[in-house]
C-alpha positions in Angstrom: 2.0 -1.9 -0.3 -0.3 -3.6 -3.1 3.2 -4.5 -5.0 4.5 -5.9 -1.3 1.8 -8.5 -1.2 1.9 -9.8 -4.8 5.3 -10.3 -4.0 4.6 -12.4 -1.4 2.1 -14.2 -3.2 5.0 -14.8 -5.8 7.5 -15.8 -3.5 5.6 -18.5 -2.0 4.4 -20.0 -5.6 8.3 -20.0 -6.4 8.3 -22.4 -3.0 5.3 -24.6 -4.0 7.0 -25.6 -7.3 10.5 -25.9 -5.5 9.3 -28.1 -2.8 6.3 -29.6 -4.2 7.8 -33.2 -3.7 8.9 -32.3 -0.1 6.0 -32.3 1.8 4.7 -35.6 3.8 0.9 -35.9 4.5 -0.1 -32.9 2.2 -3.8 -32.6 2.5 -6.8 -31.0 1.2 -9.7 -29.5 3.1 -12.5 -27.4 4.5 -12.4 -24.4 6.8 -15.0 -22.3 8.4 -14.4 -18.5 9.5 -16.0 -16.8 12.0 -15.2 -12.7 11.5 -15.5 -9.8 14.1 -14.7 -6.8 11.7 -14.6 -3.1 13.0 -14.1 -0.3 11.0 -11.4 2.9 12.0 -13.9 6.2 11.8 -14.1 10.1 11.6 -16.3 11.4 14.4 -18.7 8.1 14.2 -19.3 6.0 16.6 -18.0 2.5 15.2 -20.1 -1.4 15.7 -18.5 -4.3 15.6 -20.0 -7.6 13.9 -20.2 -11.1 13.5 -20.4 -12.9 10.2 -18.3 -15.1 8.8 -17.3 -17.6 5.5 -16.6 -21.0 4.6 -14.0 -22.0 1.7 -11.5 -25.0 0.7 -7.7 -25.4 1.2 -4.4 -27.3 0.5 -1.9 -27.6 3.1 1.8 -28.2 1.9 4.1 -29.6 4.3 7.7 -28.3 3.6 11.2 -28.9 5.1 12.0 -27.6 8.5 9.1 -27.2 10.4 7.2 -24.8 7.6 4.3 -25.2 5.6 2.2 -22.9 2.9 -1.7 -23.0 2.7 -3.8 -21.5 0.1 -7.3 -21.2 0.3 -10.0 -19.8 -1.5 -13.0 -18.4 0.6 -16.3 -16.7 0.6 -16.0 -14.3 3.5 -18.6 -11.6 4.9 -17.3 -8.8 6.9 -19.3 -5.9 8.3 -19.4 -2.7 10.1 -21.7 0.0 11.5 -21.2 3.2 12.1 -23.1 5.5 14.2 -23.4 9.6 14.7 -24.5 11.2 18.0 -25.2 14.2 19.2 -25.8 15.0 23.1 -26.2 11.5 23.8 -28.5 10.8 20.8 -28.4 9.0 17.6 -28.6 10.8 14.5 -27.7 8.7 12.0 -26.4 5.1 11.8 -24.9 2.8 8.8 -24.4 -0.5 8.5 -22.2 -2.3 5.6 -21.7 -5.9 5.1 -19.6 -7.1 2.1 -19.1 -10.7 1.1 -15.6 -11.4 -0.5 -14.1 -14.1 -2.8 -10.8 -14.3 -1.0 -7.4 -15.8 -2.0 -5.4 -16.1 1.3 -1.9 -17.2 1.1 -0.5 -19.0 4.6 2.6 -19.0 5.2 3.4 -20.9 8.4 6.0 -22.7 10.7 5.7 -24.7 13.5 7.0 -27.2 15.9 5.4 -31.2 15.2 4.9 -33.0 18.2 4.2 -36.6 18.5 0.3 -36.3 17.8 0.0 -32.4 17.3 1.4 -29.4 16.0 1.5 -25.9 17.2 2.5 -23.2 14.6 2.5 -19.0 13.9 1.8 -17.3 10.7 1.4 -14.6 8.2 -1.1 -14.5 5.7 -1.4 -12.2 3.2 -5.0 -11.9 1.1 -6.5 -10.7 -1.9 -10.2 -10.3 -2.5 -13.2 -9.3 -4.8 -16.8 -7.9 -4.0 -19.0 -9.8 -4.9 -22.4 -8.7 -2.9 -22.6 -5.9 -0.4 -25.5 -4.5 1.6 -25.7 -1.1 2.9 -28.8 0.0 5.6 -28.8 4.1 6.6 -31.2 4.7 9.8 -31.7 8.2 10.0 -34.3 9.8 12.3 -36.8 10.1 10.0 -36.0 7.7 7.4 -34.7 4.2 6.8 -32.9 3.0 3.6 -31.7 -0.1 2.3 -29.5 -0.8 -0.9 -28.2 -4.0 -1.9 -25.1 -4.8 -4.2 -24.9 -1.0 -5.4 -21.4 -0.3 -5.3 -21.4 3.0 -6.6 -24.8 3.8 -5.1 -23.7 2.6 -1.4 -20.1 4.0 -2.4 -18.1 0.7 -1.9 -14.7 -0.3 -3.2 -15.0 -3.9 -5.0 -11.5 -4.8 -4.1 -9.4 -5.6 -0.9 -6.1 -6.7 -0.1 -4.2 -7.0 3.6 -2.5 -9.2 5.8 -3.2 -11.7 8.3 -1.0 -13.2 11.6 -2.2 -15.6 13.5 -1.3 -18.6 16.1 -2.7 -22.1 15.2 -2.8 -26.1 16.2 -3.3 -29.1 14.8 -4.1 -32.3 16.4 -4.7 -35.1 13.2 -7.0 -34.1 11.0 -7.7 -31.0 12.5 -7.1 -27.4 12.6 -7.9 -24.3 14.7 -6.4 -20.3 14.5 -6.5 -17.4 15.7 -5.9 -14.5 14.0 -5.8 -10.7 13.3 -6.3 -9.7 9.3 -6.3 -6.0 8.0 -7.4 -4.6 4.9 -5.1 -1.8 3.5 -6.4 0.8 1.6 -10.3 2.3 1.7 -13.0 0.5 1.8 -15.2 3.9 0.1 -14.6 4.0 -3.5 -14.4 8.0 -3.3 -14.6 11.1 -1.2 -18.4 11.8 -1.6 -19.5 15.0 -2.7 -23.4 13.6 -2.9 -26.4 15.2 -1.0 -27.0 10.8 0.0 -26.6 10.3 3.2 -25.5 6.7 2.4 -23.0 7.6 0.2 -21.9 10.8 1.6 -21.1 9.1 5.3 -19.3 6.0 3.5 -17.3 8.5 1.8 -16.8 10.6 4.7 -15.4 8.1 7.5 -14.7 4.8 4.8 -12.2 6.4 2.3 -9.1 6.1 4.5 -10.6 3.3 6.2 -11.2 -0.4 5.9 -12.0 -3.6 7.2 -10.0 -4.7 10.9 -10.8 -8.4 11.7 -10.2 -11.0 14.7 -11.1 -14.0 13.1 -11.6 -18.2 14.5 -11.0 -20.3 11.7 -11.6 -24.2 11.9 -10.2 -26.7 9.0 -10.9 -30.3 8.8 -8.3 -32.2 6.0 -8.5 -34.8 4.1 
């Protein structure tokens, strides 16, 4: 899958350079993410949360109604996971991890007189580059900060985004669904920590599941 996306990415580099004269109105800008991540989990109880990012972009008008967008981002996601038993909480974990992304848009669309309405896919790579782990046990509370091997956290991501989006001038809205492949837990944990012993129990064929609102303004 990993090899999938880089060909992607290389595919739509091979179109920037082919059509990098084509495009009418090609802008730079600003975009701001708002991120509701979940997590997929083994016998926990998974929380959603709300963070989000902020990060530049180039849009590239090309022929026939399609255009290509990189971006680079800083982008937080997070994730709790809970344990209960009879109705109780025993033990609940909460990761956030803020990524510098590279997405890739690939889009095409229909250009109306004064707006645009256009679908996409957009696949992403990212590095760690803080993360923040809290355990709440019933007797304890622990907190570890940007301790990847302590909090059991993969430094890398990569997925794929689809989305819906519209312009009107300047101005750009989406809506979209991104999914990290691969684990977000560096390793099945074999530790007596709680912290990294339940990130390596329900994280290491899981990752990071996102409905995401991003707003652009261009330049």
């Amino acid at each position: 899958m990993r090899n999938k996306i880089c060909a992607l990415f290389g595919l739509a580099l091979m179109l920037v350079s082919a059509n990098a004269f084509a495009g009418i109105g090609n802008k730079f800008g600003v975009i701001g993410i708002g991120d509701y991540s979940h997590v997929r989990y083994q016998g926990y109880k998974p929380t959603s949360l709300m963070t989000g990012g902020v990060g530049v972009a180039y849009k590239l008008n090309l022929a026939n109604g399609f255009s290509l967008q990189p971006e680079l981002l800083y982008n937080v996601k997070g994730a709790g996971l809970g344990y209960y038993m009879a109705g109780t909480r025993i033990d609940y974990l909460e990761n956030t991890v803020g990524y510098m992304e590279l997405p890739l848009m690939i889009a095409w669309g229909q250009d109306y007189d004064w707006y645009r309405t256009f679908f996409y896919v957009q696949p992403y790579m990212g590095f760690g580059v803080n993360c923040k782990s809290t355990y709440i046990g019933t007797s304890t509370t622990k907190t570890r900060e940007n301790k990847w091997d302590a909090q059991n956290l993969s430094r890398f991501e990569y997925g794929l985004g689809v989305g819906v989006g519209f312009e009107y001038r300047r101005y750009q809205i989406r809506a979209q669904y991104s999914n990290n492949f691969g684990g977000l837990a560096a390793e099945d944990s074999k530790s007596d920590d709680a912290m990294h012993l339940m990130n390596g129990y329900s994280l290491k064929q899981s990752s990071f599941g996102s409905l995401q609102l991003v707003l652009g303004i261009f330049f």
